[in-house]
PASEBA-1860 file (N, C-alpha, C; in nm, 3 decimals):
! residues 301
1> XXXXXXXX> 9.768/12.350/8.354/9.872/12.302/8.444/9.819/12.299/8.588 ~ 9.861/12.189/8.672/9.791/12.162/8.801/9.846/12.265/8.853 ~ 9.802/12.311/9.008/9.880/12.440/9.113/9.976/12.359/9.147 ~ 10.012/12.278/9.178/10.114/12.209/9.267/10.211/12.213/9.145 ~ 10.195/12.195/9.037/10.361/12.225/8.943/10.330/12.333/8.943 ~ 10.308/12.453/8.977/10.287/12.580/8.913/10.414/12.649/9.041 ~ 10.362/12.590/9.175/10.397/12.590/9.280/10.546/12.533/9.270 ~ 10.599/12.436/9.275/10.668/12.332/9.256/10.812/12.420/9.148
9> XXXXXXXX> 10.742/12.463/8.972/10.841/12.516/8.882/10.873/12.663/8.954 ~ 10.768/12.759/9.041/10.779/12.880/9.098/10.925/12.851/9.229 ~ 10.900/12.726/9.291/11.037/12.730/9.379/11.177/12.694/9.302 ~ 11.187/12.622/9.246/11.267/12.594/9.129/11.324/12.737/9.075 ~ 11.289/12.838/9.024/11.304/12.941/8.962/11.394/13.021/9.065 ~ 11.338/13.009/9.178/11.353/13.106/9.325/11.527/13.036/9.323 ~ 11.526/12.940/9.341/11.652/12.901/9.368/11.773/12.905/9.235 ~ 11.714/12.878/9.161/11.784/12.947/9.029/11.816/13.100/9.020
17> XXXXXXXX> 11.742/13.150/9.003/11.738/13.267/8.971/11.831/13.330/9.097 ~ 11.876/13.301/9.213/11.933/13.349/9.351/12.066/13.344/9.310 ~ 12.128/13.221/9.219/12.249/13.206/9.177/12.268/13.345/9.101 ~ 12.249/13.430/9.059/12.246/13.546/8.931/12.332/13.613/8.977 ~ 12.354/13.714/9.083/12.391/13.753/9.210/12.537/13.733/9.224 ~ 12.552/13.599/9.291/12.680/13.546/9.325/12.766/13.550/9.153 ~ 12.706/13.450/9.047/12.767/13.493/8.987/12.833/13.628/8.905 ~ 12.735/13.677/8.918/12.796/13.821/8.881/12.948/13.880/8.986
25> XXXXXXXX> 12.890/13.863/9.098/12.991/13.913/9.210/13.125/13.857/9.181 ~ 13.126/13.753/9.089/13.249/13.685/9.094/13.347/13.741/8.937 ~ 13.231/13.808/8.865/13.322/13.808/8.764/13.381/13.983/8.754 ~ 13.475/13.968/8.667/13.555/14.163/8.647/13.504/14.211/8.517 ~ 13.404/14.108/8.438/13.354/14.177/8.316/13.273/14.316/8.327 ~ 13.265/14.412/8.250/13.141/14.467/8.232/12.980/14.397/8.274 ~ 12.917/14.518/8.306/12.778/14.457/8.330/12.712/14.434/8.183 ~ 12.729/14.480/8.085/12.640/14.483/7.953/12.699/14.358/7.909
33> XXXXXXXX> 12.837/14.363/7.909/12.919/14.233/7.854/12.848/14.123/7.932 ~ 12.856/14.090/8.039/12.797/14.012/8.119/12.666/13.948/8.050 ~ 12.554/14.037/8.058/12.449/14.003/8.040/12.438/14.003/7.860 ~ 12.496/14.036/7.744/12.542/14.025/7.647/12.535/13.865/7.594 ~ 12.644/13.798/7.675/12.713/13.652/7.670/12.589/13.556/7.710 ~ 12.563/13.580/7.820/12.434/13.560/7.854/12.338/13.516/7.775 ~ 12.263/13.648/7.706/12.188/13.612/7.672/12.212/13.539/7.474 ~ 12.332/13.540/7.469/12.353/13.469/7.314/12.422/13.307/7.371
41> XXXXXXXX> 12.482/13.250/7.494/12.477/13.172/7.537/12.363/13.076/7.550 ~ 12.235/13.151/7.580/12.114/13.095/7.651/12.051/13.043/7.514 ~ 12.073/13.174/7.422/12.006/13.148/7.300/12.072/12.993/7.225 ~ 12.219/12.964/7.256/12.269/12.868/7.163/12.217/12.741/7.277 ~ 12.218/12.757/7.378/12.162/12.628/7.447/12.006/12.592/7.384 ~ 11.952/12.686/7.382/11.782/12.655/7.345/11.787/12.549/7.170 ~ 11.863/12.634/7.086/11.879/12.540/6.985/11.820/12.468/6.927 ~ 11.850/12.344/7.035/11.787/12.221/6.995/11.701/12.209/6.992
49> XXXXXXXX> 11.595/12.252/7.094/11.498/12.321/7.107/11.395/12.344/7.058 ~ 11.454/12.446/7.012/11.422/12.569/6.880/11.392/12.532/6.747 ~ 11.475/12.439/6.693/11.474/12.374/6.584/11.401/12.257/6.584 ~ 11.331/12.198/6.700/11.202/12.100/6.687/11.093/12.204/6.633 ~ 11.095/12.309/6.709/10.972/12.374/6.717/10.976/12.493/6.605 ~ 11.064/12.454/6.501/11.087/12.561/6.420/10.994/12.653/6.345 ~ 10.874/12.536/6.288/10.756/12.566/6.232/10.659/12.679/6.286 ~ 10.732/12.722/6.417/10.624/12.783/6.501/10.651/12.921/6.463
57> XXXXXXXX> 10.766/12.969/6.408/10.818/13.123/6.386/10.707/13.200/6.307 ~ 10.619/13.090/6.175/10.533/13.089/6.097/10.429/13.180/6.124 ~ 10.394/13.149/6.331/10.322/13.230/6.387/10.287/13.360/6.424 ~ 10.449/13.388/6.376/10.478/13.524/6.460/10.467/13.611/6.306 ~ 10.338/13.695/6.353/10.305/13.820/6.272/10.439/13.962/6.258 ~ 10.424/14.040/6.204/10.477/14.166/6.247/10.461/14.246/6.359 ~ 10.345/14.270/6.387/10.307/14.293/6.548/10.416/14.270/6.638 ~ 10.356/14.120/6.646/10.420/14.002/6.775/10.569/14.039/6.732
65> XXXXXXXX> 10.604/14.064/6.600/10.753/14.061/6.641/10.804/14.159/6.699 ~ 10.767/14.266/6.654/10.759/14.398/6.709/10.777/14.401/6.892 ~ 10.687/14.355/6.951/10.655/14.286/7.089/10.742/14.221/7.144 ~ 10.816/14.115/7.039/10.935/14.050/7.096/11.040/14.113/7.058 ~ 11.063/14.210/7.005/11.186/14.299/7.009/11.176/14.403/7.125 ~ 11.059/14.497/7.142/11.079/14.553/7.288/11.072/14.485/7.399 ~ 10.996/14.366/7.406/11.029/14.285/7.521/11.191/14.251/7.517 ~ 11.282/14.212/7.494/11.377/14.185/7.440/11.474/14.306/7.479
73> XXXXXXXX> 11.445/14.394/7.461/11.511/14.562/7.519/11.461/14.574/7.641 ~ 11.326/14.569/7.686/11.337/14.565/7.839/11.412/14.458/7.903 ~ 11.426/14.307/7.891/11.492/14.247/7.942/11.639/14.284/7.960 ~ 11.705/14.332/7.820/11.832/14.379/7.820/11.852/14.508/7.919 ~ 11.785/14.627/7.935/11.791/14.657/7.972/11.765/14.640/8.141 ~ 11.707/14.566/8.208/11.674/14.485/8.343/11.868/14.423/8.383 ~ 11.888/14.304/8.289/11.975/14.245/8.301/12.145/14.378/8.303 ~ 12.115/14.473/8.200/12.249/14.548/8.213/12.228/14.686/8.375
81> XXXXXXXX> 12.124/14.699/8.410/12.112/14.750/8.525/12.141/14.702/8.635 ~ 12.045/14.600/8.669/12.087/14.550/8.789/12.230/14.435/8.783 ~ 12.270/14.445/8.688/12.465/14.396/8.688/12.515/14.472/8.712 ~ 12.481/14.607/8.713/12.534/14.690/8.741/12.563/14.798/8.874 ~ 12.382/14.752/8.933/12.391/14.750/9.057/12.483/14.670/9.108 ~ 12.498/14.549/9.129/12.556/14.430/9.176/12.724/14.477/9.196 ~ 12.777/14.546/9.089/12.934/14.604/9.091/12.940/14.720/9.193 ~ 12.848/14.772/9.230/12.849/14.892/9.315/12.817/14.902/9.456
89> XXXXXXXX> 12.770/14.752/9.448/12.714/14.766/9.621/12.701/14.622/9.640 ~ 12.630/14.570/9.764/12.638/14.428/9.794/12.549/14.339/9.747 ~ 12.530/14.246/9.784/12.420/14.174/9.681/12.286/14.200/9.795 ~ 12.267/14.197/9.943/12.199/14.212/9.969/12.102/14.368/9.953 ~ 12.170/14.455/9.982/12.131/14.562/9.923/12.107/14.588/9.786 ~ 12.138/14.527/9.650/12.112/14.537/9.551/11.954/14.390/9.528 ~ 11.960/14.345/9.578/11.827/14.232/9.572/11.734/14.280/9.653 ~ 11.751/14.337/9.812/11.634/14.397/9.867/11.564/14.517/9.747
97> XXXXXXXX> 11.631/14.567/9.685/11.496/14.663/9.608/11.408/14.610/9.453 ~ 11.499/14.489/9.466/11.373/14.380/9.386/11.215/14.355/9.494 ~ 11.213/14.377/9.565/11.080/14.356/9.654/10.997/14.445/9.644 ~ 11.019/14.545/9.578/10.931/14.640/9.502/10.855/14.576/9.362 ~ 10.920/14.487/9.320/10.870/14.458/9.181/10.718/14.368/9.198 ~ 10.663/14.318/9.318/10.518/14.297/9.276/10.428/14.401/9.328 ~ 10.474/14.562/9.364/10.398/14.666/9.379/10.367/14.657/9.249 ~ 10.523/14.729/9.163/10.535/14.754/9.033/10.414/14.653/8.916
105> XXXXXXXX> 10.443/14.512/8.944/10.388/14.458/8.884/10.218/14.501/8.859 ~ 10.173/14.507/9.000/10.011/14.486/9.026/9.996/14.633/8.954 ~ 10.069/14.767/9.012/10.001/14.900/8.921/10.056/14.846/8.783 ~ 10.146/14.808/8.730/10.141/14.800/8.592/9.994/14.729/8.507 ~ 9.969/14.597/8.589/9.874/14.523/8.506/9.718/14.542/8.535 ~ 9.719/14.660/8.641/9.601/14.680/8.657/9.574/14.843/8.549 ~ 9.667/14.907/8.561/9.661/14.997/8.431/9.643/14.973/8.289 ~ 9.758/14.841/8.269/9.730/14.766/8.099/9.613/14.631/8.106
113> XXXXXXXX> 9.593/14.592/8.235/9.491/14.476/8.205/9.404/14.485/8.255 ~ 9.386/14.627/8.346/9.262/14.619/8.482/9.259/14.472/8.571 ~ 9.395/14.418/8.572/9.364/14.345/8.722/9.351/14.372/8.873 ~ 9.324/14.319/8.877/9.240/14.358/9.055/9.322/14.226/9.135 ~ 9.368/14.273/9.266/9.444/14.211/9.378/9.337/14.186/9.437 ~ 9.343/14.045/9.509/9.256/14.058/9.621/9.348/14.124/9.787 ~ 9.236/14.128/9.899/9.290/14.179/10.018/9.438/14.094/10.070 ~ 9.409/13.941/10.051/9.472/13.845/10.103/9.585/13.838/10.001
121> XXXXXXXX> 9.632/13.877/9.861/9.722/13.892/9.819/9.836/14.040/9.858 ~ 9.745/14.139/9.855/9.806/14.289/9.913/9.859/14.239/10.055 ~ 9.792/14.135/10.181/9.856/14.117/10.341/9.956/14.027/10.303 ~ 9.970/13.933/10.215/10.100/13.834/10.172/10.189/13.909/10.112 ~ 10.159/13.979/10.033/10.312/14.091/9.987/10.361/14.159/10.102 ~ 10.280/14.248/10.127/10.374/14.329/10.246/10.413/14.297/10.322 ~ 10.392/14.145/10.372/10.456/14.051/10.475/10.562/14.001/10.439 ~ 10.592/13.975/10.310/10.702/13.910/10.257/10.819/14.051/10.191
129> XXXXXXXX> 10.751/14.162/10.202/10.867/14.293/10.153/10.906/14.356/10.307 ~ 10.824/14.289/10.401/10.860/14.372/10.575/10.972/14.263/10.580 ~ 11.010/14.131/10.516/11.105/14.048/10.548/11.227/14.116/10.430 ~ 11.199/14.084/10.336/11.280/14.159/10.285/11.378/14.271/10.299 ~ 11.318/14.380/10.372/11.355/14.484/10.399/11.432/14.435/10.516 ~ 11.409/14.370/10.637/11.423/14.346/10.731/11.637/14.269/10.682 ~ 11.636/14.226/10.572/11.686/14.100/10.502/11.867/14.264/10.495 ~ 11.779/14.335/10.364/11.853/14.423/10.349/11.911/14.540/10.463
137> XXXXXXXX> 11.820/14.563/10.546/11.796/14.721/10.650/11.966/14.700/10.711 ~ 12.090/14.598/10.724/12.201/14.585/10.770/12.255/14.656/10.691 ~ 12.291/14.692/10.578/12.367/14.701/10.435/12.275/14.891/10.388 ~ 12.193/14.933/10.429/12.136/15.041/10.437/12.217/15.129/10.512 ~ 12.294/15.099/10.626/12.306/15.153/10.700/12.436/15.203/10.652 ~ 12.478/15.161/10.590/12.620/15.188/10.535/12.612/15.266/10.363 ~ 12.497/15.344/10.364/12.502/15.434/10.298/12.619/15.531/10.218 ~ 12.649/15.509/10.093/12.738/15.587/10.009/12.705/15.657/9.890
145> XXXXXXXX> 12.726/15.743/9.813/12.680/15.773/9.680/12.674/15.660/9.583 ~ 12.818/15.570/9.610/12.835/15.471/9.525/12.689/15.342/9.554 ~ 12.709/15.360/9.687/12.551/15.246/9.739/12.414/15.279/9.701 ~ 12.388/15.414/9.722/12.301/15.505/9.617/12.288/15.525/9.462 ~ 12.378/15.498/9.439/12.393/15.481/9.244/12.352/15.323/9.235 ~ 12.438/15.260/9.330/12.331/15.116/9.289/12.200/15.052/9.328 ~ 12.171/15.136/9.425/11.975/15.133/9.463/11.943/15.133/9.349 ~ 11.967/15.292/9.276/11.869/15.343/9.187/11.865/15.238/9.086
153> XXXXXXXX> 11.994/15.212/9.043/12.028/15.122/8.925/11.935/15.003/8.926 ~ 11.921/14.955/9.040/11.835/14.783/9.092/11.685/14.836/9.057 ~ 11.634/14.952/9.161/11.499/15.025/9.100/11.456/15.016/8.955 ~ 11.553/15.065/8.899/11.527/15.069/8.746/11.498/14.956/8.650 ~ 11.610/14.900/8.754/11.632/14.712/8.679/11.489/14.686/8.675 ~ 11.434/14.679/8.832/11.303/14.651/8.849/11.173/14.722/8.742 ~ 11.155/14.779/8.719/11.109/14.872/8.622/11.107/14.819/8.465 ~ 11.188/14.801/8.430/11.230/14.734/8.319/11.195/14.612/8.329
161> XXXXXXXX> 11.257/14.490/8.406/11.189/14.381/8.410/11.017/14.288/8.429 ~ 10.957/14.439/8.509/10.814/14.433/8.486/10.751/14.420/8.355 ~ 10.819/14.588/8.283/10.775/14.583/8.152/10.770/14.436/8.066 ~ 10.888/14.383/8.078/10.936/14.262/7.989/10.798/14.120/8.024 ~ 10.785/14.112/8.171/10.673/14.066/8.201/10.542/14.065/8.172 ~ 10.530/14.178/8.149/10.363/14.285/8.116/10.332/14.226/7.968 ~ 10.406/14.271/7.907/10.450/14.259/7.758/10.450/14.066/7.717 ~ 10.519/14.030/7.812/10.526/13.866/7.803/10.386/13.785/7.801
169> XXXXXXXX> 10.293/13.854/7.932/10.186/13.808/7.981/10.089/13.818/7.842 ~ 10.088/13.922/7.764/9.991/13.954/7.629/10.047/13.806/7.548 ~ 10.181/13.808/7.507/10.241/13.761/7.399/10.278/13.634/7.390 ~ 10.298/13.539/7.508/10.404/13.456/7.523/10.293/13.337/7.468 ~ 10.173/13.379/7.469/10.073/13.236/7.453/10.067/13.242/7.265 ~ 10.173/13.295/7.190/10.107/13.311/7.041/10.182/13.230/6.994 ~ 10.308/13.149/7.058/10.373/13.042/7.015/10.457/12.959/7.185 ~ 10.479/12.847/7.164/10.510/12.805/7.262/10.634/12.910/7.322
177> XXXXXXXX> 10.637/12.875/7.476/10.715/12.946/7.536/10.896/12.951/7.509 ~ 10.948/12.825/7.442/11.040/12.779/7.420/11.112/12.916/7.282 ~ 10.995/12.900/7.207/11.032/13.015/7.066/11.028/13.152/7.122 ~ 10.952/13.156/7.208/10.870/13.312/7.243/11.084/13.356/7.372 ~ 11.114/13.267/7.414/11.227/13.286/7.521/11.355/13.287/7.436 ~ 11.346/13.217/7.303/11.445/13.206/7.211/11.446/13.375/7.105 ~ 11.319/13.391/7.109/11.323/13.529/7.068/11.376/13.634/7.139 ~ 11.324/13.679/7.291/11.314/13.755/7.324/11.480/13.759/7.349
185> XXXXXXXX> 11.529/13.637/7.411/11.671/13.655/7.483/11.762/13.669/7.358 ~ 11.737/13.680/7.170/11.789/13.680/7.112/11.821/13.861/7.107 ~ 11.705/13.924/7.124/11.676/14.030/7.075/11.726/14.097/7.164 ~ 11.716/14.095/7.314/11.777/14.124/7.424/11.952/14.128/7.389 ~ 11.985/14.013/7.331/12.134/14.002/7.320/12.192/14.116/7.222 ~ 12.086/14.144/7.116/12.137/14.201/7.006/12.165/14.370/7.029 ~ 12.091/14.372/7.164/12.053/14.526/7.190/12.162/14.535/7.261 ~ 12.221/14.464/7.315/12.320/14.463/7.459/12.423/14.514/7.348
193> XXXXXXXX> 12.452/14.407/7.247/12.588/14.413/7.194/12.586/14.548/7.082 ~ 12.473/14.578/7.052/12.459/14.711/7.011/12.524/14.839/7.099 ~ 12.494/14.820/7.230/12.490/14.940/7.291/12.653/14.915/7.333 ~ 12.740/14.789/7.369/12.866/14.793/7.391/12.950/14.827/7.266 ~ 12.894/14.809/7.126/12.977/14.871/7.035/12.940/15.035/6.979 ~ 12.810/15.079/7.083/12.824/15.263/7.057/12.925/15.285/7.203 ~ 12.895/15.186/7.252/12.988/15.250/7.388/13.158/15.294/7.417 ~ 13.188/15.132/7.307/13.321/15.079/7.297/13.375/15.028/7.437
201> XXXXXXXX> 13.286/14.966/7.459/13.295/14.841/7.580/13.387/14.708/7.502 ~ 13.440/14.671/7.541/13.539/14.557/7.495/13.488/14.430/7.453 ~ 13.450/14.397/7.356/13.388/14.249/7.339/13.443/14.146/7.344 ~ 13.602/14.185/7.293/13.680/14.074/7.284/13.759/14.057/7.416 ~ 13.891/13.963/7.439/13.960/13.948/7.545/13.938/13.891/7.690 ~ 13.835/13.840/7.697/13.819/13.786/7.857/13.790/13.612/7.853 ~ 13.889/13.619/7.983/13.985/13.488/7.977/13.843/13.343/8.038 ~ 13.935/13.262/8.018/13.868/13.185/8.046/13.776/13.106/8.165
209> XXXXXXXX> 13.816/13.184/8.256/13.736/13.203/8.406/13.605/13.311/8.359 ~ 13.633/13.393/8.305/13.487/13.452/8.288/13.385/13.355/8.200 ~ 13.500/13.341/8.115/13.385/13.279/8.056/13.280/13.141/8.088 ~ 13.337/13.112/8.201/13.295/13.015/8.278/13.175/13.037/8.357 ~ 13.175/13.189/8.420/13.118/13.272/8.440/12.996/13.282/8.372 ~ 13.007/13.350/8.226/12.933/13.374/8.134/12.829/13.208/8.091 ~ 12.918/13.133/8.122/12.836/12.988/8.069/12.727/12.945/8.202 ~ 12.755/12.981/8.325/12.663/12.961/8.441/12.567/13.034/8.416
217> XXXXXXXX> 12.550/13.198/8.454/12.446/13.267/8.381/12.371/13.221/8.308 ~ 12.421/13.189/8.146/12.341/13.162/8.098/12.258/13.014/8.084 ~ 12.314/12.928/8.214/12.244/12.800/8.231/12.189/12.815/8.307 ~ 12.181/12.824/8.430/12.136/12.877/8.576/12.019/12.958/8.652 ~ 12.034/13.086/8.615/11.933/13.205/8.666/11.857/13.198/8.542 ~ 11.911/13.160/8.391/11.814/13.156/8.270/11.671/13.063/8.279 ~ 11.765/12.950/8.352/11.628/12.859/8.334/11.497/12.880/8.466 ~ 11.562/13.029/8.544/11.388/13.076/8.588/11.335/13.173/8.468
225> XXXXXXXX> 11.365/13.219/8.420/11.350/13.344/8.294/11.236/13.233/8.191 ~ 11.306/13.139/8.159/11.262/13.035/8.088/11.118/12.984/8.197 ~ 11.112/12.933/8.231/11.002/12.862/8.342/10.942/12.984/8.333 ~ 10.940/13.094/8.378/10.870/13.226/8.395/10.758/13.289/8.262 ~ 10.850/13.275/8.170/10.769/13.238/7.989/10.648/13.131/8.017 ~ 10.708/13.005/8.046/10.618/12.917/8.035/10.476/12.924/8.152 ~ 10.484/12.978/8.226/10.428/12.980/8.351/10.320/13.105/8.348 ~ 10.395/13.264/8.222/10.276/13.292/8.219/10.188/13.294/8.115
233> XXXXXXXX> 10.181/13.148/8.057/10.037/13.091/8.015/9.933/13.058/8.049 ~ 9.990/13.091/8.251/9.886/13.047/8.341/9.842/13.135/8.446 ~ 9.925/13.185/8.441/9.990/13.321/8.559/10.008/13.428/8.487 ~ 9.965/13.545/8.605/9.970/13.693/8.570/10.093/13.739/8.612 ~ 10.169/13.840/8.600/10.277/13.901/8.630/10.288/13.893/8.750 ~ 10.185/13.980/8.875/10.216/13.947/9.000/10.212/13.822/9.055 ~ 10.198/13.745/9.019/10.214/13.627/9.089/10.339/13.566/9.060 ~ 10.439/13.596/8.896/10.586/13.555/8.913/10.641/13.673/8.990
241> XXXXXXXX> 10.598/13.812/8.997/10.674/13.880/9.089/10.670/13.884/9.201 ~ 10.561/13.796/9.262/10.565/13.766/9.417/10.682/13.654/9.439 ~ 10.703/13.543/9.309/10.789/13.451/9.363/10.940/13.500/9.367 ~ 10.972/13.589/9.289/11.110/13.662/9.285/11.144/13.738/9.428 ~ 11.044/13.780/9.521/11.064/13.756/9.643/11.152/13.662/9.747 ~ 11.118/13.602/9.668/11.248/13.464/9.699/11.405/13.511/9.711 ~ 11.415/13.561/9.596/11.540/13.570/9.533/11.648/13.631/9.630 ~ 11.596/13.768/9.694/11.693/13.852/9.788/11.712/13.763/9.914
249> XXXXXXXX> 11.633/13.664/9.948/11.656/13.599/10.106/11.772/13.490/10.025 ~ 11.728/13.433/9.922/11.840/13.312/9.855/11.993/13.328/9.803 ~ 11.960/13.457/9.764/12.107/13.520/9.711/12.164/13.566/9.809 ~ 12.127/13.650/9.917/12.151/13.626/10.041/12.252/13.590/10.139 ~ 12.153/13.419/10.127/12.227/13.327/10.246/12.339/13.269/10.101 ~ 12.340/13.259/10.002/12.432/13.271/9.916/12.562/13.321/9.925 ~ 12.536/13.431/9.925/12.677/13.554/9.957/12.762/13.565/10.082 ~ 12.641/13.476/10.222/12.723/13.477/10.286/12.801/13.318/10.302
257> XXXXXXXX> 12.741/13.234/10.227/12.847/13.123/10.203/12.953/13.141/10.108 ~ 12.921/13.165/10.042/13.036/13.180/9.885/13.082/13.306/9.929 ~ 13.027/13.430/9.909/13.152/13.516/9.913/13.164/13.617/10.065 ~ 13.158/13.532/10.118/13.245/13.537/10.304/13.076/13.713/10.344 ~ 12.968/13.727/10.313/12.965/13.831/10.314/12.854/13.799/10.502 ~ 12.849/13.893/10.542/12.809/13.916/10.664/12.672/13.908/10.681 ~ 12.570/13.809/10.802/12.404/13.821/10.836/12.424/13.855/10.930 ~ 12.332/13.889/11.012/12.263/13.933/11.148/12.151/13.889/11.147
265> XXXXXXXX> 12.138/13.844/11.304/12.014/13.822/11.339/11.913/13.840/11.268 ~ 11.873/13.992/11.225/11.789/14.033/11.182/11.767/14.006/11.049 ~ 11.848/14.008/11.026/11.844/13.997/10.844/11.760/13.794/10.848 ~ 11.876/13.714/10.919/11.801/13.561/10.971/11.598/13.629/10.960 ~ 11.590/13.645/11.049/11.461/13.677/11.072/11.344/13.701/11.003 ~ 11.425/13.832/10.902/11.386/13.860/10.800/11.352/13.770/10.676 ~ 11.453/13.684/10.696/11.450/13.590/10.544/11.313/13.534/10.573 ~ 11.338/13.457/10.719/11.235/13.352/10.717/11.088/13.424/10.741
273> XXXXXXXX> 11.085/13.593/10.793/10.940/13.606/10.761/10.920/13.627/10.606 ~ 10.947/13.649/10.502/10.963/13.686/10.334/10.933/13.504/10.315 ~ 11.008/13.448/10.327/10.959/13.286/10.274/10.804/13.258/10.330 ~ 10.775/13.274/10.476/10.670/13.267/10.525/10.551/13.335/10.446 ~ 10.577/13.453/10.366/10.500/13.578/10.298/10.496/13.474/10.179 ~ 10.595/13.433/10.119/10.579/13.382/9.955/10.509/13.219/9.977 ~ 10.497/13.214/10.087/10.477/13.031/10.112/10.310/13.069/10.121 ~ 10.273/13.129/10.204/10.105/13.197/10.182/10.030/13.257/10.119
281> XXXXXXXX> 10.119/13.313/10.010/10.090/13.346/9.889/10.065/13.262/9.782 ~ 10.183/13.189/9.775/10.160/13.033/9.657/10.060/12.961/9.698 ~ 10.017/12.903/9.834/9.942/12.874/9.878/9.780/12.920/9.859 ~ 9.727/13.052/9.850/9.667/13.113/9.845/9.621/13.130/9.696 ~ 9.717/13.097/9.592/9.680/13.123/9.452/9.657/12.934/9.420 ~ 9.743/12.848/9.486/9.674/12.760/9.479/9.478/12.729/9.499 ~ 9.461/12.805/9.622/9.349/12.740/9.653/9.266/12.872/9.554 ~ 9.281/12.977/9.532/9.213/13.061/9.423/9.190/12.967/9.234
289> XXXXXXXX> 9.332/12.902/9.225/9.294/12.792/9.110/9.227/12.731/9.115 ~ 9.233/12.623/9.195/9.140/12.543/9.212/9.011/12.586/9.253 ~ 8.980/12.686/9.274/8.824/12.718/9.296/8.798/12.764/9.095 ~ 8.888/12.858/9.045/8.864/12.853/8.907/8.840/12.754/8.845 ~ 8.932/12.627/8.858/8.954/12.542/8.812/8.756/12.439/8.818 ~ 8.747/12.427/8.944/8.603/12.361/8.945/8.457/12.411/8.903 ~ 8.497/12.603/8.904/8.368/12.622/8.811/8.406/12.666/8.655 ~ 8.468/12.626/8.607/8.505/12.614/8.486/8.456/12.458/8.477
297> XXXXX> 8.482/12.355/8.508/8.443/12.243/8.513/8.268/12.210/8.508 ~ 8.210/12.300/8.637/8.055/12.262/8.636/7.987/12.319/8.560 ~ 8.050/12.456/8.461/7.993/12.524/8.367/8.016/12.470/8.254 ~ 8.134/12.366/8.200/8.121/12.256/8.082/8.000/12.174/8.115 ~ 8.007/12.109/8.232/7.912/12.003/8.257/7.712/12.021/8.225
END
């Protein structure tokens, strides 16, 4: 795949994936329920899909399935956390501690894959998490136990959603990305609705505004989840967790259109140094491809 779609499907995602946020904020479901619907929604959209590419299941060993069932539990678990953050605190404060997740990412894959950062990737992150922070530091200040229960909760999210990544980056190339996203978000779903019937979380009863709700989700913020599968056939974890950087400046200026919520200066400021951080970064893995890209070329030749 050229850098410029790599680039191109990575902003795409950013702006998708920002919607996640707002919708949640809007609905009175449970967080598990939420992400539950979700992910058996996403699964019945793929479908069609699914059933071109049916032949491909053929592929999947015991192992790999294995793989796509805990991938599948970390996602569930990512998705029922940080929904859960989201009920407890604001969206900006619950998205600023997603800017941790391409620390997370780089120690994860340099422990399971021995990858190595370069200098110029480590000065583009921390430029784009000093915006970040900068994005959230308004909404900090207003510190509560309840605002504190949903840090941790987002932390964790983060944590979990690496894993699902880590795990993706080994696996996602053993059948196209389409089966490998139809699996995981199946398995993800199955765990959710597992854990709301040890819980006795309510499955049934919610009206038809949620479920409206429930049908955005799973069209919307899914199809970066989806792109994200496909993308790392090409890409390592930190490089989709540098673009999720995006997400807290987008959801953001989001919240304060849709749901009346409050910026400052600073937070302004902030966004646009974090875009500036992710714009020199994409940039930067562009011109790192294309240098791969041409001695891979003179070494066929």
């Amino acid at each position: 795949m050229q850098s410029n779609r790599v680039a191109i499907l990575l902003f795409i995602s950013i702006i998708a994936i920002s919607f996640a946020a707002i919708f949640v904020k809007w609905s009175y479901a449970p967080a598990t329920i939420l992400s539950m619907n979700r992910m058996y929604l996403a699964c019945l959209f793929l479908l069609p899909v699914v059933w071109m590419n049916r032949r491909e299941f053929k592929k999947i060993d015991g192992k790999e399935a294995v793989f796509f069932v805990l991938a599948g539990a970390c996602l569930a678990a990512h998705f029922a956390l940080w929904f859960s953050s989201l009920k407890l605190t604001t969206v900006a404060s619950s998205t600023i501690i997603l800017s941790l997740q391409p620390i997370v990412a780089m120690a994860g894959g340099f422990l399971l894959y021995k990858e190595r950062a370069s200098k110029t990737v480590v000065v583009t992150i921390c430029i784009s998490i000093i915006g970040v922070v900068m994005v959230g530091w308004g909404d900090f200040g207003l510190q509560s136990s309840t605002v504190l229960i949903g840090d941790l909760l987002s932390f964790c999210s983060v944590i979990a959603v690496v894993a699902y990544l880590l795990i993706g980056q080994n696996n996602v190339k053993k059948v196209s990305h389409w089966i490998y996203s139809f699996c995981v978000f199946l398995s993800a779903a199955v765990w959710l609705n597992i854990y709301n019937l040890a819980a006795g979380v309510p499955i049934r009863g919610y009206n038809f505004d949620e479920w409206k709700i429930f049908i955005l989700l799973a069209i919307f913020p899914t199809i970066a989840h989806v792109i994200f599968n496909l993308l790392l056939n090409y890409v390592n974890t930190t490089v989709i967790s540098m673009s999720v950087l995006g997400e807290p400046v987008g959801a953001t200026l989001l919240a304060v259109w849709l749901l009346g919520e409050k910026l400052t200066w600073l937070q302004l400021t902030g966004g646009a140094i974090a875009l500036i951080g992710v714009l020199l970064f994409l940039i930067r893995q562009n011109s790192e491809y294309d240098v791969m890209k041409d001695e891979t070329e003179s070494r066929a030749e």
